[in-house]
C-alpha positions in Angstrom: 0.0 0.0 0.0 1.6 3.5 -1.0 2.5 5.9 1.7 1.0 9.7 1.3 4.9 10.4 1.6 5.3 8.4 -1.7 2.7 9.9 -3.8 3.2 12.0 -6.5 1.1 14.7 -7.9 1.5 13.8 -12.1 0.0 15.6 -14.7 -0.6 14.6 -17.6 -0.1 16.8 -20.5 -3.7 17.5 -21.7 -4.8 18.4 -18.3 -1.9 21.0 -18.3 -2.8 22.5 -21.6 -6.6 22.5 -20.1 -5.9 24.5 -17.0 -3.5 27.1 -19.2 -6.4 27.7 -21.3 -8.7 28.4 -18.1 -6.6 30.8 -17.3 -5.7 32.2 -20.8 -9.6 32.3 -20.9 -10.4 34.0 -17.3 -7.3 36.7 -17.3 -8.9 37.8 -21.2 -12.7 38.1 -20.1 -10.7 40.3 -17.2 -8.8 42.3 -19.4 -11.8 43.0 -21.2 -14.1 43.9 -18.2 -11.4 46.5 -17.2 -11.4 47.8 -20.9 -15.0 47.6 -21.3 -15.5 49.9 -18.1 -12.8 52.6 -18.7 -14.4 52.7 -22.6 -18.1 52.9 -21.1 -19.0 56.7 -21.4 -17.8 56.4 -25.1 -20.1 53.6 -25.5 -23.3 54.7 -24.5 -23.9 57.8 -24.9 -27.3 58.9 -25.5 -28.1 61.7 -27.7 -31.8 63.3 -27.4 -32.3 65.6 -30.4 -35.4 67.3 -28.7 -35.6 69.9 -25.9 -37.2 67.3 -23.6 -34.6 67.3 -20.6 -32.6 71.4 -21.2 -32.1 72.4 -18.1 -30.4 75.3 -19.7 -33.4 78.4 -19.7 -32.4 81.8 -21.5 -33.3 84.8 -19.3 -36.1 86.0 -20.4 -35.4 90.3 -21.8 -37.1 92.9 -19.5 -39.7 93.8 -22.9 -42.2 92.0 -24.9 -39.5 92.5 -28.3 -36.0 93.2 -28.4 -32.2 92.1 -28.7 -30.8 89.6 -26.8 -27.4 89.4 -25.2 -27.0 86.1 -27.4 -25.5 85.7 -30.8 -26.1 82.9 -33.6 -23.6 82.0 -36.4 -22.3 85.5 -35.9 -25.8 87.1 -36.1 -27.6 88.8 -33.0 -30.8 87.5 -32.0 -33.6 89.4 -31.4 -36.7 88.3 -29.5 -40.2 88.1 -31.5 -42.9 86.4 -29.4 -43.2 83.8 -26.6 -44.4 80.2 -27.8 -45.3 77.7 -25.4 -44.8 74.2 -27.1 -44.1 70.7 -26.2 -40.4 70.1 -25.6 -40.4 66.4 -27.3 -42.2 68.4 -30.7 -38.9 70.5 -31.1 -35.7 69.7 -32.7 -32.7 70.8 -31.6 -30.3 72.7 -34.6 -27.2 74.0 -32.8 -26.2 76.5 -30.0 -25.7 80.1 -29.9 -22.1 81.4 -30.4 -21.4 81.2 -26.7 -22.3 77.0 -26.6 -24.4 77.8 -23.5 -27.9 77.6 -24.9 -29.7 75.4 -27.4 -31.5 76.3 -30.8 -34.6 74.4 -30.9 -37.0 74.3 -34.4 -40.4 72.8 -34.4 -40.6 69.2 -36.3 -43.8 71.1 -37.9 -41.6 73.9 -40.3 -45.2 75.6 -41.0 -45.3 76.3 -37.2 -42.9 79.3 -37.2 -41.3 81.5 -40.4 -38.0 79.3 -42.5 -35.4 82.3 -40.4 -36.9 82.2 -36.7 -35.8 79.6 -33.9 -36.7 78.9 -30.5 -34.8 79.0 -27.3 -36.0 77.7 -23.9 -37.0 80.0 -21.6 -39.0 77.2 -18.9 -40.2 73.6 -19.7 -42.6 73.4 -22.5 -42.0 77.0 -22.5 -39.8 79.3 -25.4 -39.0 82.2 -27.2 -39.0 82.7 -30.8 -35.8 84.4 -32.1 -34.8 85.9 -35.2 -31.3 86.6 -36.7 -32.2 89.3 -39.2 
C-alpha cells in the first residue's frame, strides 16, 4: 500500500494545456471587463435631439421684443414672441455662439417662419428668435 509520503502529484499533459487555457480564458474576459468599463461613457452615450430634458433656460429680456445678449452664427438675436410648445415636438439645430444655450425648431416647419428659432425659456415654454 503506498504511503501519502510516496505519492506524486503527475500531470498529464492534456490536463496542463486545459488548466493554461482556463486561465488564458479567465485573465482575457478580465482584461476585457477592465477595458469595457474605462471605454463605457464612449459607449453609451445617448443623444436626445429634442428639448425634452434642457435644463439650460435663457433669461427672459425685460420687454415683450428686443435684442438679446446672445448671438447665432455671428448674427444677433432678437426676440419676436413667446411660444409655449411641447419640448419632445422640437428639434434641436445648434447653440448660440457662446455653446451655453440650445437652438430648438419645431418638427412642424409651418409652425414658425424658415429664419426664426426657438430657445428655452422654462419647460414646454420658449421664445422665438430671429437673426435678421
Amino acid at each position: 500500500m503506498p504511503t501519502p509520503e510516496k505519492e506524486a502529484l503527475t500531470l498529464e499533459p492534456w490536463q496542463a494545456g486545459i488548466g493554461l487555457a482556463m486561465v488564458v480564458l479567465i485573465a482575457g474576459v478580465a482584461m476585457f471587463t477592465a477595458w469595457d468599463r474605462m471605454h463605457n461613457s464612449a459607449l453609451e452615450t445617448v443623444v436626445t435631439p429634442t428639448a425634452v430634458g434642457d435644463m439650460h433656460f435663457v433669461p427672459e429680456p425685460k420687454g415683450e421684443k428686443g435684442p438679446l445678449a446672445l448671438k447665432y452664427q455671428g448674427r444677433q438675436l432678437d426676440m419676436v414672441s413667446e411660444s409655449k410648445l411641447r419640448d419632445s415636438r422640437l428639434i434641436r439645430v445648434g447653440s448660440d455662439d457662446s455653446g451655453v444655450y440650445t437652438i430648438y425648431r419645431p418638427e412642424d416647419e409651418k409652425l414658425i417662419p424658415k429664419d426664426h428659432f426657438l430657445m428655452k425659456i422654462k419647460t414646454n415654454e420658449f421664445m422665438e428668435v430671429s437673426s435678421e
